[in-house]
KOLGU-4560 file (N, C-alpha, C; in nm, 3 decimals, padded with zeros to 5 digits):
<recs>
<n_xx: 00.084 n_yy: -00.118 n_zz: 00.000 ca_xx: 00.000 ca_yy: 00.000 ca_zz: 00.000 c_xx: 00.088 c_yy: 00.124 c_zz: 00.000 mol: A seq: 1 type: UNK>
<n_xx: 00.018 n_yy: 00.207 n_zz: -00.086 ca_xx: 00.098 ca_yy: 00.363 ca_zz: -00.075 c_xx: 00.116 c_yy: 00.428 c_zz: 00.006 mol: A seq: 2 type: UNK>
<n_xx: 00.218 n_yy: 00.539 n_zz: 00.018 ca_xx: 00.207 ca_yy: 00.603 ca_zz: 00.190 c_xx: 00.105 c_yy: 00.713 c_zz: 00.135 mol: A seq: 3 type: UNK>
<n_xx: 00.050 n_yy: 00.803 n_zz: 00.198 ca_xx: -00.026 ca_yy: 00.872 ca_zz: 00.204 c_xx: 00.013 c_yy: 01.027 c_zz: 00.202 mol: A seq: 4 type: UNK>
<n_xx: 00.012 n_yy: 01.115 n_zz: 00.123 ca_xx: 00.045 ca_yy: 01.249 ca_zz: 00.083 c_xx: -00.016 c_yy: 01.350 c_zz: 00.180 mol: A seq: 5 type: UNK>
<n_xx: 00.082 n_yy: 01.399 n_zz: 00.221 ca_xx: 00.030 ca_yy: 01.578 ca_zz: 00.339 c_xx: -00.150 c_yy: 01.576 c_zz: 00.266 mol: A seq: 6 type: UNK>
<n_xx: -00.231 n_yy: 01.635 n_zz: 00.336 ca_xx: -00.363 ca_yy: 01.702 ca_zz: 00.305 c_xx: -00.377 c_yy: 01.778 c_zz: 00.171 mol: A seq: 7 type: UNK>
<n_xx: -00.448 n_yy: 01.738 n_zz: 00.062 ca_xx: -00.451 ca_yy: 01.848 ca_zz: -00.065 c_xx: -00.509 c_yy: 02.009 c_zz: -00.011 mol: A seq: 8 type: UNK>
<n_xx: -00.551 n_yy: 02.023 n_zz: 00.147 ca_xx: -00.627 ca_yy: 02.166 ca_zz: 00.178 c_xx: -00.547 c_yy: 02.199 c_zz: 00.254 mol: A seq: 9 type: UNK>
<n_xx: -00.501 n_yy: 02.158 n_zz: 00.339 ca_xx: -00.476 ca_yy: 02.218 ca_zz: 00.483 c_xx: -00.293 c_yy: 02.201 c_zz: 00.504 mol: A seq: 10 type: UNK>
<n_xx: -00.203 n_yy: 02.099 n_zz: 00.430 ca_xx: -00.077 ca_yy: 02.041 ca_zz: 00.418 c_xx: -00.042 c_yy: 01.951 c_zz: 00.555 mol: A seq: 11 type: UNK>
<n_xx: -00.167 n_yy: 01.942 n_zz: 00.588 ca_xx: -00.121 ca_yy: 01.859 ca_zz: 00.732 c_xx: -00.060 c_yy: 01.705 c_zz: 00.701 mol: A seq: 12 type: UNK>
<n_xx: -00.019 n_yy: 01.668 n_zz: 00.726 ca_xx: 00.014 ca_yy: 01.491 ca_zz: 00.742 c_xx: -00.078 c_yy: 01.405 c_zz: 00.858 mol: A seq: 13 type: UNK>
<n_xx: -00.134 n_yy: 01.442 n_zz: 00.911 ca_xx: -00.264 ca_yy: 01.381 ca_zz: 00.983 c_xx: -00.358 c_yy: 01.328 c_zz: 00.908 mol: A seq: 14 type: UNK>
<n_xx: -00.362 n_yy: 01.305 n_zz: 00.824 ca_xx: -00.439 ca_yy: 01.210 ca_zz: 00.739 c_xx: -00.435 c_yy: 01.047 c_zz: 00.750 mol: A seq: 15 type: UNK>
<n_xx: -00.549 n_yy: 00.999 n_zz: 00.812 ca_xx: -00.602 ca_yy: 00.855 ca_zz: 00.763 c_xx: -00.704 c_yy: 00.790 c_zz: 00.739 mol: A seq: 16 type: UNK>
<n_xx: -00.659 n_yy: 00.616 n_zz: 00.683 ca_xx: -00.768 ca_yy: 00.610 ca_zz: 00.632 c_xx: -00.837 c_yy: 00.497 c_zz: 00.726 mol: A seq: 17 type: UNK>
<n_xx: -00.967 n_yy: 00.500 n_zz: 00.676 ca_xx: -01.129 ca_yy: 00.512 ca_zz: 00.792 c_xx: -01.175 c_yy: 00.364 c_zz: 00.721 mol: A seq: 18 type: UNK>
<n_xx: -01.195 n_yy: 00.261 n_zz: 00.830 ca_xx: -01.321 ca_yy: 00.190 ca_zz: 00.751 c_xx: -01.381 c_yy: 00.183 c_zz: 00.791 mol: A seq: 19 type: UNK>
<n_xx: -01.554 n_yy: 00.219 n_zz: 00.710 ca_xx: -01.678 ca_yy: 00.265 ca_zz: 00.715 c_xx: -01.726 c_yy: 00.108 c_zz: 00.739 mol: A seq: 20 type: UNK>
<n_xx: -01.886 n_yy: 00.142 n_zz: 00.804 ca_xx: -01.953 ca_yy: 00.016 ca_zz: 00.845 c_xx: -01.981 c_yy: -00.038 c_zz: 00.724 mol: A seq: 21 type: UNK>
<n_xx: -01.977 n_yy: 00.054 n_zz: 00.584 ca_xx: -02.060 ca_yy: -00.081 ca_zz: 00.489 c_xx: -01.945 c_yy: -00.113 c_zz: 00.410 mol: A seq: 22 type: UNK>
<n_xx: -01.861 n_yy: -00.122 n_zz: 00.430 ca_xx: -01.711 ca_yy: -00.191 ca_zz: 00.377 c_xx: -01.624 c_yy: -00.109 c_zz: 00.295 mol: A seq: 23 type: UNK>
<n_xx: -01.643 n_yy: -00.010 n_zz: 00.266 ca_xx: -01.567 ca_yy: 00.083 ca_zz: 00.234 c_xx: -01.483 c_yy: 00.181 c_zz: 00.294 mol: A seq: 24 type: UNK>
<n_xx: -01.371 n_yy: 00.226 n_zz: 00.239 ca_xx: -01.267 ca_yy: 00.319 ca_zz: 00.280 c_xx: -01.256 c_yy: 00.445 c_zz: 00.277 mol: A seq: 25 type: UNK>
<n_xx: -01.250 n_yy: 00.555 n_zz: 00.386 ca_xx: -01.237 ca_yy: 00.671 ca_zz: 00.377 c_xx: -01.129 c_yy: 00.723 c_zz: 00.393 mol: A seq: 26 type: UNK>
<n_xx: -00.997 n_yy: 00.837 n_zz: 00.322 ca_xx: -00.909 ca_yy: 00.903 ca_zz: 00.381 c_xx: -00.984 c_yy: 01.019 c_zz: 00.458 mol: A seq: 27 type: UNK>
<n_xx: -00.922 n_yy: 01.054 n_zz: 00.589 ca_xx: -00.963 ca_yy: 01.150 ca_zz: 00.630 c_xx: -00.826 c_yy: 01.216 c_zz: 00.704 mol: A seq: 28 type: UNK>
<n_xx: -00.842 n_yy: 01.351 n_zz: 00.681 ca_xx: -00.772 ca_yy: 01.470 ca_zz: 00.730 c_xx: -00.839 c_yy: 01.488 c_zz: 00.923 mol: A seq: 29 type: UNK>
<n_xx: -00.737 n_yy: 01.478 n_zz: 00.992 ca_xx: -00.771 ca_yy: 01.503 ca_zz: 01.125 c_xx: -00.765 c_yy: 01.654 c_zz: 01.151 mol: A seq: 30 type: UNK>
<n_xx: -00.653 n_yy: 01.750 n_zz: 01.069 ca_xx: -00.697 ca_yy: 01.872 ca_zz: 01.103 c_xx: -00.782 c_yy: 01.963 c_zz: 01.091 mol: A seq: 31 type: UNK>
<n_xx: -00.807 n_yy: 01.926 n_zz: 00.941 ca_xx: -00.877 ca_yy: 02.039 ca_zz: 00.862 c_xx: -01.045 c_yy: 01.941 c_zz: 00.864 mol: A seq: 32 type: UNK>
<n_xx: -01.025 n_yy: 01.825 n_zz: 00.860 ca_xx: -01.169 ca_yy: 01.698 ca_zz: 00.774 c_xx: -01.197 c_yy: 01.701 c_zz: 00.697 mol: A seq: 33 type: UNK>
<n_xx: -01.108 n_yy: 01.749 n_zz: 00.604 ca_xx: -01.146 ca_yy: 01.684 ca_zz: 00.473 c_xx: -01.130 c_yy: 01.520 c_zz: 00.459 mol: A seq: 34 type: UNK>
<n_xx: -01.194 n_yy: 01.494 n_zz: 00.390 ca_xx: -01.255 ca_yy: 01.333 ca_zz: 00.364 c_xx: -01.251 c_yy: 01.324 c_zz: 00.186 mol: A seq: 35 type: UNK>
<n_xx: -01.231 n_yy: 01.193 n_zz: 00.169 ca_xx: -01.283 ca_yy: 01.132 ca_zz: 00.030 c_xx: -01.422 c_yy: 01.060 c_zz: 00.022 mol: A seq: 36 type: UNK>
<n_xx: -01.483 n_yy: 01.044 n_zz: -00.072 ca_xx: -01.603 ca_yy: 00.970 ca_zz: -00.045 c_xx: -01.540 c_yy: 00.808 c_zz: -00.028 mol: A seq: 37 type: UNK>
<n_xx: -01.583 n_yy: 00.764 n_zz: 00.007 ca_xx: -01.553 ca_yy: 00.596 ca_zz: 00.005 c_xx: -01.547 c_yy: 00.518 c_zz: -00.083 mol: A seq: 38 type: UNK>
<n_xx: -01.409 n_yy: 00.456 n_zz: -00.106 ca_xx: -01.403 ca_yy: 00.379 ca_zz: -00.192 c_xx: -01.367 c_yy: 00.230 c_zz: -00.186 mol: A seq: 39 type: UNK>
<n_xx: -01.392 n_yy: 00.159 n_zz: -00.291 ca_xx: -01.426 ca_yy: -00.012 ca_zz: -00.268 c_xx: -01.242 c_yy: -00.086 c_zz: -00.196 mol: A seq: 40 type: UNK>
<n_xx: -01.178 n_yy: 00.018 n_zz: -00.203 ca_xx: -01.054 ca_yy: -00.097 ca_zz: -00.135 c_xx: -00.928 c_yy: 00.036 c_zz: -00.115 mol: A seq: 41 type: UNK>
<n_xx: -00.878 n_yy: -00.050 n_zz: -00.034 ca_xx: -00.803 ca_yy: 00.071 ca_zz: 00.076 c_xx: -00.722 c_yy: 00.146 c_zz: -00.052 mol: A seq: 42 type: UNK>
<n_xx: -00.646 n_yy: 00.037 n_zz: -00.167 ca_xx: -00.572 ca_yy: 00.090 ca_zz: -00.264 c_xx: -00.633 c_yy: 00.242 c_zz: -00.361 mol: A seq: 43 type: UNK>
<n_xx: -00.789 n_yy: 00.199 n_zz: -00.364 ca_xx: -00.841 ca_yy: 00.297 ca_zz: -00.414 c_xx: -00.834 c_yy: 00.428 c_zz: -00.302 mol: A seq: 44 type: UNK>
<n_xx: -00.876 n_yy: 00.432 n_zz: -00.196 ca_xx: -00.863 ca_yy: 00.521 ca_zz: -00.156 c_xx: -00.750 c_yy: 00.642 c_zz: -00.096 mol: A seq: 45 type: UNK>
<n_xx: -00.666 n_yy: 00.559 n_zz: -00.111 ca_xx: -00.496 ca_yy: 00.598 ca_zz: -00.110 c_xx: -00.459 c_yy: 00.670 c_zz: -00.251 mol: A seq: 46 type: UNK>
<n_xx: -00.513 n_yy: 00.595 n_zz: -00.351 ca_xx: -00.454 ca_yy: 00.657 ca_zz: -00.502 c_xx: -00.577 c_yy: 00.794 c_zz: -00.519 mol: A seq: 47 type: UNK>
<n_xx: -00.703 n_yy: 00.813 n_zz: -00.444 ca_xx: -00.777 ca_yy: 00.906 ca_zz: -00.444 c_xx: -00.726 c_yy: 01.028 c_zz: -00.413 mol: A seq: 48 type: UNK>
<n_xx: -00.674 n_yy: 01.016 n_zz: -00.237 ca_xx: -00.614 ca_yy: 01.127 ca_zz: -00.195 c_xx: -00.497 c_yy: 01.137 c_zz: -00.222 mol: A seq: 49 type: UNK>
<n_xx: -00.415 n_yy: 01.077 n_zz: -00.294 ca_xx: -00.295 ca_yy: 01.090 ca_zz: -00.347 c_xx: -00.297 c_yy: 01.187 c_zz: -00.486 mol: A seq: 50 type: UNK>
<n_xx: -00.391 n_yy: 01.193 n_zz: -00.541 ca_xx: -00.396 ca_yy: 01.267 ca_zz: -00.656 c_xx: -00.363 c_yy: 01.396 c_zz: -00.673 mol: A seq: 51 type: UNK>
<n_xx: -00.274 n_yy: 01.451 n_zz: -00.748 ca_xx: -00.231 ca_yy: 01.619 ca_zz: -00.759 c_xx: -00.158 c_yy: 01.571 c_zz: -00.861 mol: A seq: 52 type: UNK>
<n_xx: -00.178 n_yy: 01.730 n_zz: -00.910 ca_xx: -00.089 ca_yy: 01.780 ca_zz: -01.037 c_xx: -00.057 c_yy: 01.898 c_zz: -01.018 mol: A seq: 53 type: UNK>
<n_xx: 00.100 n_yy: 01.868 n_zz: -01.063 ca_xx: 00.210 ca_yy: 02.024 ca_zz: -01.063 c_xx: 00.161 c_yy: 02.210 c_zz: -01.109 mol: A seq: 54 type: UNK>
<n_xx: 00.064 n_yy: 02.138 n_zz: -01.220 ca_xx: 00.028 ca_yy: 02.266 ca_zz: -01.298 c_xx: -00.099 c_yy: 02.225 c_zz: -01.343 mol: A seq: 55 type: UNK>
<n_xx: -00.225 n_yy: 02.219 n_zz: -01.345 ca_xx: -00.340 ca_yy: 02.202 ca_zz: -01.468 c_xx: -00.413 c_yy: 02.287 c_zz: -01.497 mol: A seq: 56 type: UNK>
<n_xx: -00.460 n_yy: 02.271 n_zz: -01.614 ca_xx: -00.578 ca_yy: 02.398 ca_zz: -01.685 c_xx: -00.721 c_yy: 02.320 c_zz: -01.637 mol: A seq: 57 type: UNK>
<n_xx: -00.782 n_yy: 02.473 n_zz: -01.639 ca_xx: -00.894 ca_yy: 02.445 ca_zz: -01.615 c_xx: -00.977 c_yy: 02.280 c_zz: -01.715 mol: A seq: 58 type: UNK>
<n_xx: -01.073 n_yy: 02.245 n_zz: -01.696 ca_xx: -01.136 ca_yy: 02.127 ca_zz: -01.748 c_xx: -01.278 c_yy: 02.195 c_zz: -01.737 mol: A seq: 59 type: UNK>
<n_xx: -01.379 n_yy: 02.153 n_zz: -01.857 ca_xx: -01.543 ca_yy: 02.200 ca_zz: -01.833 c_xx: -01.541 c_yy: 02.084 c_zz: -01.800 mol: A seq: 60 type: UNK>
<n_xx: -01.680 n_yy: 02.072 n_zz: -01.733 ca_xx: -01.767 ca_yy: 01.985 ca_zz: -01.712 c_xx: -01.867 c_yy: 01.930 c_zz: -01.812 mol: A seq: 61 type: UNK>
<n_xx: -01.838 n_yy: 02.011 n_zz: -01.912 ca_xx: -01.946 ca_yy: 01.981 ca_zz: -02.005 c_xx: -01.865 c_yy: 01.902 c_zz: -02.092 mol: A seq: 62 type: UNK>
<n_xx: -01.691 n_yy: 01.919 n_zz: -02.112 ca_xx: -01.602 ca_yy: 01.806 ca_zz: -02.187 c_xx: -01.580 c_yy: 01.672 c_zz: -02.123 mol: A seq: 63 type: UNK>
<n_xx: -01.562 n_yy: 01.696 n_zz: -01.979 ca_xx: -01.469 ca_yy: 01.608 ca_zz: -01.925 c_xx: -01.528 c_yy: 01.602 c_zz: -01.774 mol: A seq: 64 type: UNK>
<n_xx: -01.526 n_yy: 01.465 n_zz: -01.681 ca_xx: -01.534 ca_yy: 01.480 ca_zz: -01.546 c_xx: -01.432 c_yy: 01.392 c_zz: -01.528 mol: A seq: 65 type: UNK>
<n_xx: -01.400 n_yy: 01.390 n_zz: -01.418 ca_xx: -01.272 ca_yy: 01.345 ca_zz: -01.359 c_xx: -01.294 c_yy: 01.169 c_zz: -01.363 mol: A seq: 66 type: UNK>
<n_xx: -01.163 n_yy: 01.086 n_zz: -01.364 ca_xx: -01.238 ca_yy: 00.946 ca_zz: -01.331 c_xx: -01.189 c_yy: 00.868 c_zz: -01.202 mol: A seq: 67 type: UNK>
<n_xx: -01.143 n_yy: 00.928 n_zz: -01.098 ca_xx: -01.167 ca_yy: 00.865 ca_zz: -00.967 c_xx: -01.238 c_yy: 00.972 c_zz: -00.889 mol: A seq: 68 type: UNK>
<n_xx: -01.298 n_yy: 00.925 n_zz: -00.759 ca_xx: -01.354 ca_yy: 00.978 ca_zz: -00.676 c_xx: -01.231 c_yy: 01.097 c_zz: -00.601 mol: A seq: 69 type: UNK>
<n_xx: -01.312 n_yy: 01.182 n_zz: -00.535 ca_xx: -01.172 ca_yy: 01.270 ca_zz: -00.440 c_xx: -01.195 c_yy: 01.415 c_zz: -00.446 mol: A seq: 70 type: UNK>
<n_xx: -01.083 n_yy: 01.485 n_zz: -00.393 ca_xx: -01.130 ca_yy: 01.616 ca_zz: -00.385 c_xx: -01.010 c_yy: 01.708 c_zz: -00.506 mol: A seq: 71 type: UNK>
<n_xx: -01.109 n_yy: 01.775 n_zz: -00.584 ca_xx: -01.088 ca_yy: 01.868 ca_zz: -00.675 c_xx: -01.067 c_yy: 02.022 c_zz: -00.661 mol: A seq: 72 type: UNK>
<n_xx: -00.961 n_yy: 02.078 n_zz: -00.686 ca_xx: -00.994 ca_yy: 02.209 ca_zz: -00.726 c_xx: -01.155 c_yy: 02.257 c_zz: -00.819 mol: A seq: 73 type: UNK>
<n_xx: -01.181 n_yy: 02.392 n_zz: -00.793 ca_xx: -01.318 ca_yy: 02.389 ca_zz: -00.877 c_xx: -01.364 c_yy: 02.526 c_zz: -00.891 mol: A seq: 74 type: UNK>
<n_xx: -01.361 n_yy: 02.585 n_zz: -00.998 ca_xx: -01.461 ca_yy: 02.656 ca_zz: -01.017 c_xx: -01.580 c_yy: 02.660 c_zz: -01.020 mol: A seq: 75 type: UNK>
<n_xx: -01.642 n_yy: 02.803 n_zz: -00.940 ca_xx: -01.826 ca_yy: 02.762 ca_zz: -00.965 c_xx: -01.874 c_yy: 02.837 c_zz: -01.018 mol: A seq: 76 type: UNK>
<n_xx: -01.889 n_yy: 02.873 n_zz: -01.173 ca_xx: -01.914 ca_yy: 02.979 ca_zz: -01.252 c_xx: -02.108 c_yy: 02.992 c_zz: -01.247 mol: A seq: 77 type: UNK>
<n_xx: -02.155 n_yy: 02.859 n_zz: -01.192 ca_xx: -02.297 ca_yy: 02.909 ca_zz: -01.177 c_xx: -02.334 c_yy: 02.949 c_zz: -01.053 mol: A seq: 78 type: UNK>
<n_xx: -02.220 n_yy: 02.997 n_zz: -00.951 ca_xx: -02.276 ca_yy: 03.113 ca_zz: -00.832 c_xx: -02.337 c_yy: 03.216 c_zz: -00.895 mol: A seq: 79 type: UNK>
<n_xx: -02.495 n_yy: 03.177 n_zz: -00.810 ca_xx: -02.556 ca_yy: 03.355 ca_zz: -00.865 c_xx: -02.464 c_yy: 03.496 c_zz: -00.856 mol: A seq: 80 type: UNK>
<n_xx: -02.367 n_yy: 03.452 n_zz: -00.766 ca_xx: -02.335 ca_yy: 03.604 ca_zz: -00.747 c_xx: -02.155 c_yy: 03.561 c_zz: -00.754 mol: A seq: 81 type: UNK>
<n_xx: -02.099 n_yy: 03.686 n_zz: -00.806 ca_xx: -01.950 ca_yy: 03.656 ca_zz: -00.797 c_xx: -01.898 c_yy: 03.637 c_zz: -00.680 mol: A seq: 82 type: UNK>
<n_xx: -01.831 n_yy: 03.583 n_zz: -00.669 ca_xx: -01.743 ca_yy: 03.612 ca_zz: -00.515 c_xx: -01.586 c_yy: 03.580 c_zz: -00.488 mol: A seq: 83 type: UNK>
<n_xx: -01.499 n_yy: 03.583 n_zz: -00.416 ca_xx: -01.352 ca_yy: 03.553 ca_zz: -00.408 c_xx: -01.389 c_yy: 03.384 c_zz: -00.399 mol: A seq: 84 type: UNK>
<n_xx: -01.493 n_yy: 03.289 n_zz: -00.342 ca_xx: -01.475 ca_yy: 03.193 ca_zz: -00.299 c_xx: -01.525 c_yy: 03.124 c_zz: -00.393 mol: A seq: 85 type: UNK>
<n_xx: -01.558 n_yy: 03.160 n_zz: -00.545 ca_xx: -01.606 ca_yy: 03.102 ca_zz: -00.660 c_xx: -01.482 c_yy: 03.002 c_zz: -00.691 mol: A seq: 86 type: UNK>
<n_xx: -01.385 n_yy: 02.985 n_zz: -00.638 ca_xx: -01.269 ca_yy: 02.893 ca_zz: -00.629 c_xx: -01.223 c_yy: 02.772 c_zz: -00.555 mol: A seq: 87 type: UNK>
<n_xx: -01.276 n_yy: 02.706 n_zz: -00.522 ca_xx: -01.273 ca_yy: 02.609 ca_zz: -00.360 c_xx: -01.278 c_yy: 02.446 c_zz: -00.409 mol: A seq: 88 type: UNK>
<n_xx: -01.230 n_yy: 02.406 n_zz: -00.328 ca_xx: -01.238 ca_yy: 02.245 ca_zz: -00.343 c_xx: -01.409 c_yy: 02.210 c_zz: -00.312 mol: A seq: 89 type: UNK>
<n_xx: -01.417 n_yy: 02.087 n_zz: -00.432 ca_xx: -01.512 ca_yy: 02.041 ca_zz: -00.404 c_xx: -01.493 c_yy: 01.891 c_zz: -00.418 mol: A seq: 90 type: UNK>
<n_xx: -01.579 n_yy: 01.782 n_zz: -00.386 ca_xx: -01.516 ca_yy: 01.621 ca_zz: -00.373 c_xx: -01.617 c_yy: 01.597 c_zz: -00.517 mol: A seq: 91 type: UNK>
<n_xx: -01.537 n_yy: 01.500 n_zz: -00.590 ca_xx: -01.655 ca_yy: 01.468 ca_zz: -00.734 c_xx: -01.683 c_yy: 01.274 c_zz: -00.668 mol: A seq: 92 type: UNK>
<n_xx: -01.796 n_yy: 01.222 n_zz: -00.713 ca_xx: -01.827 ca_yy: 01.135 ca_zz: -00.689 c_xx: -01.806 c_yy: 01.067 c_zz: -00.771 mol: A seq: 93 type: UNK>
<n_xx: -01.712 n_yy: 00.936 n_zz: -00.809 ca_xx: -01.740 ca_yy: 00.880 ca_zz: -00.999 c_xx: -01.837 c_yy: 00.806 c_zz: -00.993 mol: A seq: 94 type: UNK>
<n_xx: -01.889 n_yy: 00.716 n_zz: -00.869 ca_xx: -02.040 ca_yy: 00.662 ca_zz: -00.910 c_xx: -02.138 c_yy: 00.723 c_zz: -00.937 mol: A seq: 95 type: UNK>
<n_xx: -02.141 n_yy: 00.842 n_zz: -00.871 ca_xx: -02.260 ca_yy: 00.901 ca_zz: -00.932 c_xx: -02.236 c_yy: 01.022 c_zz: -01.057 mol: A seq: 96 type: UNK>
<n_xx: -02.134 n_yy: 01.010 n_zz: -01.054 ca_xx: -02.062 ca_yy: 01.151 ca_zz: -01.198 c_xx: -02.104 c_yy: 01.305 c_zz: -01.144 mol: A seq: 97 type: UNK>
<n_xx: -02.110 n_yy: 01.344 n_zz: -01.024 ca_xx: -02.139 ca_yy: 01.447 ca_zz: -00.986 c_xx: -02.031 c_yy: 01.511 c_zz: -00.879 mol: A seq: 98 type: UNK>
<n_xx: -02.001 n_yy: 01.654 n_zz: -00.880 ca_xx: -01.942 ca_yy: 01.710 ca_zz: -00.756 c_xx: -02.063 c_yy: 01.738 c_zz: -00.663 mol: A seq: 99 type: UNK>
<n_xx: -02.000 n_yy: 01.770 n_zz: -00.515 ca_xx: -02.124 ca_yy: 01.782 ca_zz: -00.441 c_xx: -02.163 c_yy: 01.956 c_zz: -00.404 mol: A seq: 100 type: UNK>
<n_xx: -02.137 n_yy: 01.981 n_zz: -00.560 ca_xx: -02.230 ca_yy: 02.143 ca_zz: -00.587 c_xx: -02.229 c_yy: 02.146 c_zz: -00.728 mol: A seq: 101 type: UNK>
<n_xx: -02.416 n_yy: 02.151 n_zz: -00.725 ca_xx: -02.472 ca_yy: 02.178 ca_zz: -00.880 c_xx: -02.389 c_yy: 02.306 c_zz: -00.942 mol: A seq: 102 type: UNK>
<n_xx: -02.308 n_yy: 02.434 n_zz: -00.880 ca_xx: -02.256 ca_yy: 02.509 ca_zz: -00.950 c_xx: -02.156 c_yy: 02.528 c_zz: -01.007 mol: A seq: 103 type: UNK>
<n_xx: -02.030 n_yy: 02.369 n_zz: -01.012 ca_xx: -01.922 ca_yy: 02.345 ca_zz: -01.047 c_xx: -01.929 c_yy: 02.354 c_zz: -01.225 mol: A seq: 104 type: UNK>
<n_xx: -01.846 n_yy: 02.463 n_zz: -01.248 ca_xx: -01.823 ca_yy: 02.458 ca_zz: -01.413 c_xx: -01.729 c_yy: 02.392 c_zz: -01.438 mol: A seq: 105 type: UNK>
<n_xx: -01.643 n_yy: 02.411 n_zz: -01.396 ca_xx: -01.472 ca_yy: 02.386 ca_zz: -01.409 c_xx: -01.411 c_yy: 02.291 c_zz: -01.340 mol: A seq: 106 type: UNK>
<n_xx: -01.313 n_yy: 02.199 n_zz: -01.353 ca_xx: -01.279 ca_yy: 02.158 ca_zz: -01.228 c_xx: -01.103 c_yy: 02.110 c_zz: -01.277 mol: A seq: 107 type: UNK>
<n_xx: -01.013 n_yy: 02.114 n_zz: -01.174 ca_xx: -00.845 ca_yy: 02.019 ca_zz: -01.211 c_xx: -00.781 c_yy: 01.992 c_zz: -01.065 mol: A seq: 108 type: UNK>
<n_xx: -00.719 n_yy: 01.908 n_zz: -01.124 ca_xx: -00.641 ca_yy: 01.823 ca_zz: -00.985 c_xx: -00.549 c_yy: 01.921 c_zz: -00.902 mol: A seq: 109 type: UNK>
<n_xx: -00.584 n_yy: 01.877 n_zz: -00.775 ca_xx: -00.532 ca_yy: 01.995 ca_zz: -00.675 c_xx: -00.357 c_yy: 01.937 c_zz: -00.684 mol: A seq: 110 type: UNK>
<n_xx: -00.296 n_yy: 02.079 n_zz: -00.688 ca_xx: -00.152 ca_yy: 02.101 ca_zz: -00.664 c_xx: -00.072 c_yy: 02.012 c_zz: -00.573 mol: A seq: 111 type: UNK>
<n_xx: 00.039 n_yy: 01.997 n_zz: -00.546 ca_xx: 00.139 ca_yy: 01.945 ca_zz: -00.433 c_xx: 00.087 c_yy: 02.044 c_zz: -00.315 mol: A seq: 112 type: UNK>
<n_xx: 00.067 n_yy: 01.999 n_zz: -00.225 ca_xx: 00.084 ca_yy: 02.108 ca_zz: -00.143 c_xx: 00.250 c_yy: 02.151 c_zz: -00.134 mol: A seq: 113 type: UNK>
<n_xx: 00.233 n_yy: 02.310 n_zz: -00.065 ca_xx: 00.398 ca_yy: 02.353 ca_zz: -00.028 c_xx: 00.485 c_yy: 02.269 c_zz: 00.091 mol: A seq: 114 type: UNK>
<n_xx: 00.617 n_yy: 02.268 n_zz: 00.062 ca_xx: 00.739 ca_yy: 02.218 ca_zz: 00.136 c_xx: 00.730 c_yy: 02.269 c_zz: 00.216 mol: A seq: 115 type: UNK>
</recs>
C-alpha cells in the first residue's frame, strides 16, 4: 500500500484512512476533515487522496469529469453572485458523476501542497 500524501487543503500529514460500516474506505484529514467519499478498497482510496498535479488547466464539465472519486480544485461559474470563494475544493463522486455542488463549471487536480 501507498504512503499517504500531506492534506490536498490544509498540508497537514494527519491524514487517515477510515473503515466505514458498509465496507468501504475513507481518507480523512484530522486537522482540517477533509474526507474522500468511500471507496471499494483501501488501494483505491490511497490513489484518491494521493492525486495532484504540478500545474493544470482548467477542465469543463461539459467536456470532461474526472475518473476517480476525491477532492478537486473547482470553479463555480454558476454562483448567482460573484465572489472571491467562486474557487474552492469540491469532492466529485465517480459513481454518481457528480461534484457535491450543482454550481461546479470547471474543475483540475489539486496542486502538491507547499514544502
Amino acid at each position: 500500500m501507498s504512503e499517504l500524501k500531506p492534506c490536498p487543503c490544509c498540508g497537514s500529514c494527519e491524514a487517515s484512512i477510515k473503515v466505514m460500516t458498509v465496507g468501504t474506505f475513507r481518507v480523512f484529514c484530522e486537522s482540517c476533515r477533509l474526507c474522500i467519499p468511500g471507496c471499494q478498497t483501501r488501494e483505491e482510496a490511497v490513489e484518491a487522496w494521493n492525486i495532484r498535479a504540478p500545474q493544470s488547466q482548467w477542465i469543463s464539465v461539459a467536456n470532461e469529469l474526472p475518473k476517480i472519486s476525491g477532492p478537486y480544485w473547482t470553479f463555480n461559474g454558476d454562483d448567482a453572485n460573484e465572489s472571491v470563494i467562486q474557487q474552492r475544493v469540491h469532492m466529485y463522486d465517480s459513481d454518481h458523476r457528480q461534484f457535491n455542488s450543482h454550481t461546479v463549471t470547471h474543475w483540475m487536480q489539486l496542486p502538491e501542497p507547499p514544502q
